[in-house]
TORZA-217730 format. One record per atom (N, C-alpha, C, O): y negated, z, x. Coordinates in steps of 0.001 Angstrom, whole numbers, plus 500000, padded with zeros to 6 digits. Each point is the difference from the previous one (the first is absolute). Example, Ala and Ser with C-alpha at 12.3 -4.5 7.8 and 13.67 -1.06 7.14 Angstrom:
residues 2
505690507800513190;498810500000499110;498800500000500900;500019500665501036;498931498615498614;498810500060500820;498910500730499230;498892500169500509;
end
This chain:
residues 256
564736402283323492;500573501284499640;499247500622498819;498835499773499674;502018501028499762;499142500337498264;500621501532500419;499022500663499655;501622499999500685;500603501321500164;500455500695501324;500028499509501128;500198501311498610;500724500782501103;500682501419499972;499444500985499515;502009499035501138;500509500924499499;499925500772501379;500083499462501104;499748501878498652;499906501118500922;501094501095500195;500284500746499062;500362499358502209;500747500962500565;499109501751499792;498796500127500225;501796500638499478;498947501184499876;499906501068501483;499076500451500677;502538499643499359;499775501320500844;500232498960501361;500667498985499801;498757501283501645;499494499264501053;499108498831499682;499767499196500903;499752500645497996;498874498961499777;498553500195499948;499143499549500760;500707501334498028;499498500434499776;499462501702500565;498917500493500315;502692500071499581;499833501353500203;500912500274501293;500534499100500648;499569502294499641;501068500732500689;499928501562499238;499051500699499644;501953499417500316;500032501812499263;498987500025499121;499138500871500114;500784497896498566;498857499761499516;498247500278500255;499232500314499090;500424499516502157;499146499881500787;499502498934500089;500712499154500541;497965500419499017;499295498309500504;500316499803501133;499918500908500827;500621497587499566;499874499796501210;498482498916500155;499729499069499241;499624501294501706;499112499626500461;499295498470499107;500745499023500078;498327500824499369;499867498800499585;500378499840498251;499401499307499177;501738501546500619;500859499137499262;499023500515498610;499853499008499287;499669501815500304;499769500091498880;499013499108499814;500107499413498924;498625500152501977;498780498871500131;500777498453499752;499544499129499260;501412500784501341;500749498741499771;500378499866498933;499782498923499445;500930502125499859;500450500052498207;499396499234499448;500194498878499533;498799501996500558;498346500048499013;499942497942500280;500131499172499099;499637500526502402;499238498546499975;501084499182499343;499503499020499443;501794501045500431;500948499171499779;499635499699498508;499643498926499517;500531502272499880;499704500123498366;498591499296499423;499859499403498932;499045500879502213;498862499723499879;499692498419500286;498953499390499788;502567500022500888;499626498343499956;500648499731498920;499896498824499650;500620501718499816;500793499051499028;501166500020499970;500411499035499355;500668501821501164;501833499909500232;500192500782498977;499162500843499682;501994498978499654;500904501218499457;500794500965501051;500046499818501217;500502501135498136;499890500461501487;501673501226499207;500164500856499131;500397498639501588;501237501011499748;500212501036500584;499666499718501150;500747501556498852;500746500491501562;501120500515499920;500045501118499486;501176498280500971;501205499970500074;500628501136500792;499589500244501134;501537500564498228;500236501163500876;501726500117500249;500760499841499045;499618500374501969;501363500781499756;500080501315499964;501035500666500003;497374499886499947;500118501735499862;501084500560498691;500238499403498950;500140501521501366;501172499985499053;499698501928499827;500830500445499208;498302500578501290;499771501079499979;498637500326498891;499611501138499737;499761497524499676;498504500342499397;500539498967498706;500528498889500036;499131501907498946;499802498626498416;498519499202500288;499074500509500632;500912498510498934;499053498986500002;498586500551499742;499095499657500760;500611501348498000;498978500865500191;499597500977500565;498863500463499914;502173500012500821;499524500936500932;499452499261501333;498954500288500582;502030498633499806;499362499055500990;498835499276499919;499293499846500996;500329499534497567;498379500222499887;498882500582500342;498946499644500525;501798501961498802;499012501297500127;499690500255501338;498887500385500358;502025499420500374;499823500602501511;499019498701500894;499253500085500975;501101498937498305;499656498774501108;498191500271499081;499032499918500757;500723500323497991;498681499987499432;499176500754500771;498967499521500467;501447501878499768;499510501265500637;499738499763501104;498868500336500351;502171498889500840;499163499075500788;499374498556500247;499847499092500817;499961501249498189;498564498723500029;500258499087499876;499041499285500292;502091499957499298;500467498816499137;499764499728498665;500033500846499106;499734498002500759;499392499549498491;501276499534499310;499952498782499830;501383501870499628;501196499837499584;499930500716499038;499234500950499839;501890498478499158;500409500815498919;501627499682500135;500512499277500854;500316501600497860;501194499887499882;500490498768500131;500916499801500798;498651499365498583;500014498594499466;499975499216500784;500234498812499779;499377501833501690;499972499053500990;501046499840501290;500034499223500954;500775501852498626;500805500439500887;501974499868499687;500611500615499126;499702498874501405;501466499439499503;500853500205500628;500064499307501016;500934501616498783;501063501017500974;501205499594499535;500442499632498912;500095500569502480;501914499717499953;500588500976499021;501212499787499955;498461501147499280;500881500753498883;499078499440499027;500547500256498927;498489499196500854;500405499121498668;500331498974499672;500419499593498917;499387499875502116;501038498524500342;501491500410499600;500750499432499206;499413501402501356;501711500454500216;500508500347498379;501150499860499582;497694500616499653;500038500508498638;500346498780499472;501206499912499773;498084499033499932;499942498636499615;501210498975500071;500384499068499294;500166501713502237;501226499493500385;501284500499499099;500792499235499450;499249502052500513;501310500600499727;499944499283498337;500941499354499540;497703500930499674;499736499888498572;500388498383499863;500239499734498822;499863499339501889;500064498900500194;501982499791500179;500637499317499197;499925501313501818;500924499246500961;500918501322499407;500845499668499170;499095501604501116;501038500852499266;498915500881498949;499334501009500231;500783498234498646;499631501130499056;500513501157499023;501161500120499607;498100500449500175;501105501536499921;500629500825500974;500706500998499855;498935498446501093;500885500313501084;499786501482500557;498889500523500076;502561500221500386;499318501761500020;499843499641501583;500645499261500744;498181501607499456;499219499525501941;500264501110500343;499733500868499170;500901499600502190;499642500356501180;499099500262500670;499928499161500898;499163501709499186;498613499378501345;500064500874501025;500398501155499846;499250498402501181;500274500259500970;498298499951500963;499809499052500762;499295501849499102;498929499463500141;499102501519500525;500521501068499677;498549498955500881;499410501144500155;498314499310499546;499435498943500279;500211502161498974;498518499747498596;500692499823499040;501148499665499710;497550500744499654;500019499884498479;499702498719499150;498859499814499575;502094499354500188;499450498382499920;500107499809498052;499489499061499390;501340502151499928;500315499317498632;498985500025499430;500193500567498924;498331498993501232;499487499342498791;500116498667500417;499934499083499181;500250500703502143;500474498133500177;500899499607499313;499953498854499553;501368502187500107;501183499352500062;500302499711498435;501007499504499495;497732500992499859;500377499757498907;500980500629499169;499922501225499914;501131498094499357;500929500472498666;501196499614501402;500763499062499767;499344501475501286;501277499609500653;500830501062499907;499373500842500643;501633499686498981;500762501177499799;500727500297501560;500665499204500663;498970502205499669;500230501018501007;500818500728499650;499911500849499113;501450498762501899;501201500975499923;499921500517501620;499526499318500908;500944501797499217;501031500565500766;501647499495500647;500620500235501037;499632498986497751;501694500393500536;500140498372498815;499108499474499334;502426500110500817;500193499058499420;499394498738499786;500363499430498970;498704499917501827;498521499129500341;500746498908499873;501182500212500274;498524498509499356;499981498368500032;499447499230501049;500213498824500292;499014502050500254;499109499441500748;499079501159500914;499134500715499496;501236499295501859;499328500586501213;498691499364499944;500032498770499959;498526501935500028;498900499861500280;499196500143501429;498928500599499919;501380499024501106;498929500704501125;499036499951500071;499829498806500245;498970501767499719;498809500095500262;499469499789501171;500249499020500701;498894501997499613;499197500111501463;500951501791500501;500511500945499399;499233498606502100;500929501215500557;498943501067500392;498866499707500378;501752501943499460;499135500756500837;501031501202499707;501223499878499930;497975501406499899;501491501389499855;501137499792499229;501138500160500441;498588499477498380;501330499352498781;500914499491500654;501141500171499571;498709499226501382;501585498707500767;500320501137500550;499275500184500978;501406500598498874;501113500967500741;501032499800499506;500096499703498810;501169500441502185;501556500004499593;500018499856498756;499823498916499444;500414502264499922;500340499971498635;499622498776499200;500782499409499257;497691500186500997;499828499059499055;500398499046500083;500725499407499201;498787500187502006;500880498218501028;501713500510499238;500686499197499368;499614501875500816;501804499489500079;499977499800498797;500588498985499628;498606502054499103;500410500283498422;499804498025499629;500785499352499307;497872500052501444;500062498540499834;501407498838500221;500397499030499355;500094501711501984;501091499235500565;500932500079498792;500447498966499506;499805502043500090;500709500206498834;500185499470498670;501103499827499481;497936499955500059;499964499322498935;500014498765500544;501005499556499443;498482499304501456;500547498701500201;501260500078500625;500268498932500550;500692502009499586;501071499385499870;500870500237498370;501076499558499598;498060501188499863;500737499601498795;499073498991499323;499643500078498824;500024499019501991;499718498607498610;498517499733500064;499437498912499889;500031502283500312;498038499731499858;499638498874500676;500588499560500989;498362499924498442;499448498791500758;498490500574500737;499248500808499455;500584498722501560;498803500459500740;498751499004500027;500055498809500305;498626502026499255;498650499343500135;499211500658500717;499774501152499629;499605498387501520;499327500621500994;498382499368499593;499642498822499982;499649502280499745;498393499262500158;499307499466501178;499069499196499969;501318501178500779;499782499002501641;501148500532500901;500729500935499671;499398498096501981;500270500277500671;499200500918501533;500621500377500994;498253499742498814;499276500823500724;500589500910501112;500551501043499648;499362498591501870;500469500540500856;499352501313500375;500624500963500445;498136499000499350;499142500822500183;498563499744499759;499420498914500004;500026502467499749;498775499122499811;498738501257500760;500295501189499884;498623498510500709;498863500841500281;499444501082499214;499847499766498802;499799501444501668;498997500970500054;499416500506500942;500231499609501144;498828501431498580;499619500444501040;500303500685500652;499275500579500808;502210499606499004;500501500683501119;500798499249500804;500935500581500553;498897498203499643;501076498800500309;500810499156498740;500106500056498775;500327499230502230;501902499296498852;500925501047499531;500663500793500667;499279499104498449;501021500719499013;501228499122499095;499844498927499416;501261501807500670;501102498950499693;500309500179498601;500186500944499231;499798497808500728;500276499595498176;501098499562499607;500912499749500788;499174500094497976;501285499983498930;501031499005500819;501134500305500371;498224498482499813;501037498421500484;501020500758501236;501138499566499817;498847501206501121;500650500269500590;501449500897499297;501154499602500161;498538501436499194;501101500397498919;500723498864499253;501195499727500106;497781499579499027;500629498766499710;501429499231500578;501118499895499495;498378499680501646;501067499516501055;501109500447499901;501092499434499945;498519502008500021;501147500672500444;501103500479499104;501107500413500348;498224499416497983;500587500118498804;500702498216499329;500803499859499077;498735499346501526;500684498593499617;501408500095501188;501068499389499976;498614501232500626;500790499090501122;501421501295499511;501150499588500146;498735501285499531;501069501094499570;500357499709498913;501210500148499827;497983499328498971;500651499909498737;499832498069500199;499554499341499061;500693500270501705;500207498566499852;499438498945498927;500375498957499463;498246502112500524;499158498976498949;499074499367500755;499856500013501222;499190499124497468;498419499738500642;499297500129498955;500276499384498971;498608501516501134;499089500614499510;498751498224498988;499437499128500662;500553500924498316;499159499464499143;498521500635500639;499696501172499778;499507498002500962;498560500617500339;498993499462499330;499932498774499921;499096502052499472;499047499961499125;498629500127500410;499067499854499209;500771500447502162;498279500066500313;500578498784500426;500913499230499700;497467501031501765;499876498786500699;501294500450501231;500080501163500395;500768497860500053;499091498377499990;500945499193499096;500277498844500317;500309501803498395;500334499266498908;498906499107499622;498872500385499692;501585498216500355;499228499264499062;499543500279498574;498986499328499811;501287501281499255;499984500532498790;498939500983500195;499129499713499179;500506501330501518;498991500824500556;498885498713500019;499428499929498912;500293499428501692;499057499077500641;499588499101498586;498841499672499746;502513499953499269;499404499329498984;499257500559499209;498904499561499651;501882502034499772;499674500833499193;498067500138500311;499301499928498989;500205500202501959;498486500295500553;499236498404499516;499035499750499278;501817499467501421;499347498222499288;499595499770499053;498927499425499813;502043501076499116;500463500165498363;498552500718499033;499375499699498983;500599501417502082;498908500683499542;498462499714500604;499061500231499240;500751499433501671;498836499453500608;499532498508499094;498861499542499914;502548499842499402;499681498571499384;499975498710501355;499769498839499663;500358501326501086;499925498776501066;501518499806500565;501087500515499742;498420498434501205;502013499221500116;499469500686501666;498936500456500419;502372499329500160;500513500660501552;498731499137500870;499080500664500477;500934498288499638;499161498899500974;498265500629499769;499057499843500775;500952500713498216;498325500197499599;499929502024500552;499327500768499313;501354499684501777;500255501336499611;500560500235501550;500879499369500586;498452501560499801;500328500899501732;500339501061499759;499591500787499146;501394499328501799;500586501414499997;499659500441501343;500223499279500972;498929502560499189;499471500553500957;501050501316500397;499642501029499427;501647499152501487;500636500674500391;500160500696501659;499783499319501002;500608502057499048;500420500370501551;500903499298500117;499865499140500870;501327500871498422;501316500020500078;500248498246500042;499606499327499047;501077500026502139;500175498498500232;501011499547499233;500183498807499757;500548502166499809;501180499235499644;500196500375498206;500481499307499104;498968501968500872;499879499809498307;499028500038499244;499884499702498811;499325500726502020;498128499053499481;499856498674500128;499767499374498965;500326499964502180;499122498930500302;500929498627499995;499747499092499207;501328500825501721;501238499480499952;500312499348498384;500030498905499438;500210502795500194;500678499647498327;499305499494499373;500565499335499132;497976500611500843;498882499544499047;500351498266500578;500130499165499104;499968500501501921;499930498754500341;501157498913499223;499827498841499624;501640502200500294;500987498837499634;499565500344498677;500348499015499348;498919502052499599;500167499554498715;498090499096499689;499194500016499070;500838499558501823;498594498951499882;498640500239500251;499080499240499699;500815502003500945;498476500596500243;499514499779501413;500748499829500962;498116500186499071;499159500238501562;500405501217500351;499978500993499272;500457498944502017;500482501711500792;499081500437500860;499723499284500963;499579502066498843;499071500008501360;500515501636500311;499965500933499198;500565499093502366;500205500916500322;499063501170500540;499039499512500594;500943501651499388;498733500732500757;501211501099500924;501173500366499925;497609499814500935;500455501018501520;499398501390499302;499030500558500514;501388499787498695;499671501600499596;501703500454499866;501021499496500470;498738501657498683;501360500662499366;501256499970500530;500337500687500964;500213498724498585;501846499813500533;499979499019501181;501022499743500636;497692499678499655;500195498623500806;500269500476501368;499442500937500571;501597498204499932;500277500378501573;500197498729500724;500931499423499438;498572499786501667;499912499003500388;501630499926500670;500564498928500218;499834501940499957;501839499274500385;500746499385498322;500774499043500037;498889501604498652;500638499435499389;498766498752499251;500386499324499047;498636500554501324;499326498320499441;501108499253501301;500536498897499889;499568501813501008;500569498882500904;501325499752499741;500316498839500261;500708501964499247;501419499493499501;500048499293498573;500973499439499495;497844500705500011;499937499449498544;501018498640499872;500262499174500874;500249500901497623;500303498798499157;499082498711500046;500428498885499701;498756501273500549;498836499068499564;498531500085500844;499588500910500718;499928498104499010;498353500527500229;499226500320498744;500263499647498851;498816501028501550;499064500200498961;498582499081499701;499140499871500872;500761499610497987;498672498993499878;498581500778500593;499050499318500384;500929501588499635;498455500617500890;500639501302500751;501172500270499740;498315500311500914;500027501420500623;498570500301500323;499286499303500721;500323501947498599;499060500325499964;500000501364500650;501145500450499998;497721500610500720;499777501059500409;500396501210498817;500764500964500032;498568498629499203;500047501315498919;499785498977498235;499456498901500113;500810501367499012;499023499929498569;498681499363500104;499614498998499398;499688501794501533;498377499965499928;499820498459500274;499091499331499509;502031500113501463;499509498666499892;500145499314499494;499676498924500504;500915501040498095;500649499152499043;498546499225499131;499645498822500010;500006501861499588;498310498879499354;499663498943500786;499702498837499727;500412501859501461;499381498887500849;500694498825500074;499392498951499782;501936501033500523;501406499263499471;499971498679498450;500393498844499840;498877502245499277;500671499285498920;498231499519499431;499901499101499165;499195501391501224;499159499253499403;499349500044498712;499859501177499666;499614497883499333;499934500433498599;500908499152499595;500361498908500438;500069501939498381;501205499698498866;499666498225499787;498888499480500096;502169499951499653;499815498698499430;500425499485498673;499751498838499680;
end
């Protein structure tokens, strides 16, 4: 193994909070020798603010190290519809991710969903429904059922989702994880191929799972979103299951 890509929020953090271990583990991973990514579907923080916050607690990160589903999604549209007038549908402030992507209101090419929280009310979900039935094409930055804080599970965007394909009889173009394209995009930039490269996630099915069919080591951890009824309905198994982060050095050893 030469790298490793990192889940942020239940991995590392909760309500951006260290979880136990994890910032000492950072530090040794970097300190053997890995590159070290950390992969997000946070969709409420730009990449430097998610720095800033993860720096302040005690992580040795910069911007540069951190690689989010709205700029993936940026990359995407600039790529797959360019020019294209966007929709978003998102709660945070994400446009310095999004780049030169043009933000409409009304008349859109393309429905954006983000991450869910006050913003998904009627109006917006329907003003969305609306424009895919006149024609818009839909890109979702993840499917995320929910995800942890400290105040519990909290329900996320993928459930609206559902509920907006299945009315406007589309399917949503997805751009985080567990898009393969998410997973390359981090490869791409780390410089190493899938086989040389672990992916550290709560989430079984679009952390660890997904890292597996696009060629990575999957190691699951029992923090964050993790709930032992769904490792047990899983798609798949996972190549390790681990307690938390903290035990991942121990796992991977020195860089080779």
């Amino acid at each position: 193994m030469r790298a490793v890509l990192i889940d942020i929020d239940g991995v590392l953090t909760v309500s951006w909070k260290p979880l136990p271990g994890a910032v000492e583990a950072l530090r040794g991973i970097r300190a053997a020798g890995f590159g070290v990514a950390l992969v997000t579907n946070t969709t409420s923080r730009t990449r430097a603010s998610i720095a800033a916050t993860l720096s302040e607690a005690g992580f040795e990160v910069g911007a540069r190290d951190v690689l989010t589903a709205p700029a993936v999604t940026a990359a995407h549209l600039a790529e797959r519809h360019p020019g294209a007038r966007c929709l978003l549908l998102n709660s945070g402030d994400i446009a310095a991710d999004l780049g030169d992507v043009t933000l409409v209101e009304e008349g859109a090419d393309v429905v954006v969903v983000g991450g869910a929280g006050p913003g998904f009310d009627y109006a917006a979900l329907n003003r969305a429904f609306g424009e895919l039935q006149r024609g818009a094409r839909l890109v979702a930055m993840h499917r995320n059922l929910y995800w942890r804080t400290d105040a519990g599970l909290q329900l996320d965007s993928g459930a609206f989702l559902l509920g907006l394909e299945r009315a406007a009889r589309v399917e949503a173009e997805v751009t985080g994880k567990p898009s393969p394209a998410f997973f390359a995009a981090a490869l791409a930039r780390l410089g190493v191929d899938a086989g040389r490269a672990l992916m550290v996630g709560d989430d079984i099915e679009s952390d660890v799972l997904a890292a597996q069919r696009a060629g990575l080591t999957g190691v699951l951890v029992r923090t964050g979103k993790y709930r032992p009824e769904t490792h047990e309905e899983a798609s798949g198994t996972p190549d390790h299951v681990l307690d938390s982060f903290a035990d991942v050095p121990a796992l991977l050893g020195p860089a080779r």
